[in-house]
C-alpha positions as CSV (number, residue, x, y, z in Angstrom):
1,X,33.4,5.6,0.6
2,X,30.0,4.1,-0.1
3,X,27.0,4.8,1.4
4,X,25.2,1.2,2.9
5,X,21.7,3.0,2.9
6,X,20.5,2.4,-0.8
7,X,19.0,4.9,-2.6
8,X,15.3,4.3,-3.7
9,X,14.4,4.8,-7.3
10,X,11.4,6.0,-8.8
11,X,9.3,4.1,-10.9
12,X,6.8,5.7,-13.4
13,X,7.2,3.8,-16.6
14,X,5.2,0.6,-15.4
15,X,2.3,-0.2,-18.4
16,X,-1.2,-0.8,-17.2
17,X,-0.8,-4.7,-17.4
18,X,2.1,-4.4,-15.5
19,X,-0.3,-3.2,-12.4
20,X,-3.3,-5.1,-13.3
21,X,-0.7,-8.1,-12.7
22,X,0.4,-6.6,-9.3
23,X,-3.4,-5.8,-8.3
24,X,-4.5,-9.5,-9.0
25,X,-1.6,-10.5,-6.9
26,X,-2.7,-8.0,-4.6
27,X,-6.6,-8.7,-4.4
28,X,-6.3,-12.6,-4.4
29,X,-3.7,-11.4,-1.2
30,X,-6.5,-9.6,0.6
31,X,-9.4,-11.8,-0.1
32,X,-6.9,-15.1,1.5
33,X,-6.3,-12.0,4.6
34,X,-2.8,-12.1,3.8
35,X,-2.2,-8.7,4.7
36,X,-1.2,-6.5,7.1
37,X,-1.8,-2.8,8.3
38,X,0.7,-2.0,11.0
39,X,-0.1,-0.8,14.1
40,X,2.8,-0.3,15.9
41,X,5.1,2.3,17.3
42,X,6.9,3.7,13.7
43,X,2.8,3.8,12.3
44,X,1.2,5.5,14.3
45,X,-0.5,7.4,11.7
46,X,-2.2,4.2,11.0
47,X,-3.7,3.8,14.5
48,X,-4.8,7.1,14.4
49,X,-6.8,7.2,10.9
50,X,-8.7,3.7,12.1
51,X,-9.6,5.4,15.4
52,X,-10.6,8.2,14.1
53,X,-12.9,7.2,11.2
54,X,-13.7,3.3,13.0
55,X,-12.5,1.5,10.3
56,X,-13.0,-2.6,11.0
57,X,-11.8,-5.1,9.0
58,X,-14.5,-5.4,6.6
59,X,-14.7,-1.6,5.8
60,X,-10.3,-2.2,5.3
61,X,-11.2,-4.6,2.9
62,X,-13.3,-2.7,0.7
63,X,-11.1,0.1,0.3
64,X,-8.2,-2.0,-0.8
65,X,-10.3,-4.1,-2.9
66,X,-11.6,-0.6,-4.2
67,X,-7.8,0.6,-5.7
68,X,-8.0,0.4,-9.7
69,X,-4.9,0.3,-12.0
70,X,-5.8,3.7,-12.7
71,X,-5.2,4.7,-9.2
72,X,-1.9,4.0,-9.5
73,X,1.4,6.9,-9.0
74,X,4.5,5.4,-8.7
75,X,6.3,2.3,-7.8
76,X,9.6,2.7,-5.9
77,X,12.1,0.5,-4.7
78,X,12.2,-0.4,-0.5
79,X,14.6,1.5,1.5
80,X,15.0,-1.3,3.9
81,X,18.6,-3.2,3.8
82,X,16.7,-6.7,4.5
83,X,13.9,-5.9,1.8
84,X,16.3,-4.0,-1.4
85,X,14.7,-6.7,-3.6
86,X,10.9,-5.9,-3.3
87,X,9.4,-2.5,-5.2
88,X,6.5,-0.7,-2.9
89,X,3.6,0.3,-5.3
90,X,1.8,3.8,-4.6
91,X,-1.4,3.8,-5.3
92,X,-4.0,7.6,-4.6
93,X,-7.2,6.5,-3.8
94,X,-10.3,8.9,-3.2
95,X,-12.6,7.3,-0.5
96,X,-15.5,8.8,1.2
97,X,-15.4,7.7,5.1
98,X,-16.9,10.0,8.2
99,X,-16.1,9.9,11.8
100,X,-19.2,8.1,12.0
101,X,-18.3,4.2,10.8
C-alpha cells in the first residue's frame, strides 16, 4: 500500500545560473508586488517576526530584493498534494533589523 503524502526531495545540485534564472523570476515578481507573506493561522511565526522587528512593506522588499544566488541552500520539492509540481527554493540570508524599525 502506497503512501498518498509524497515524499519531498532534496535538491543541492542546482548550478549558479540555474538560481540566477529563478532570482530574476523572483525579483521581477517582487518589484510587480506579486508576492505574498502569509499571515494566517498555520504562519504565525510570520506575524510574530513583523511585529516584533516592525517590518512594512518597503523594509520586506529590500530584504528579498537583498537574497544573492550565493545565498542560496537547497531547493526541495512541495509537500502539498495540489502543488507536487512546483520546487520551494531555500535561500539563508543574514540581515541586520532591531526591534526598533
Amino acid at each position: 500500500m502506497r503512501s498518498s503524502k509524497a515524499k519531498a526531495e532534496k535538491y543541492t545540485d542546482l548550478t549558479p545560473d540555474d538560481i540566477k534564472r529563478y532570482l530574476d523570476k523572483f525579483r521581477k515578481s517582487i518589484l510587480k508586488g506579486k508576492y505574498i507573506i502569509s499571515k494566517n493561522q498555520n504562519r504565525q511565526e510570520n506575524i510574530d517576526f513583523i511585529e516584533d522587528y516592525k517590518i512594512d512593506m518597503k523594509k520586506e522588499k529590500e530584504i528579498l530584493l537583498g537574497i544573492q544566488y550565493d545565498d542560496f541552500c537547497y531547493a526541495v520539492d512541495n509537500k502539498k498534494e495540489e502543488f507536487a509540481h512546483e520546487k520551494l527554493y531555500i535561500f539563508c540570508k543574514s540581515h541586520e533589523l532591531d526591534y526598533l524599525g
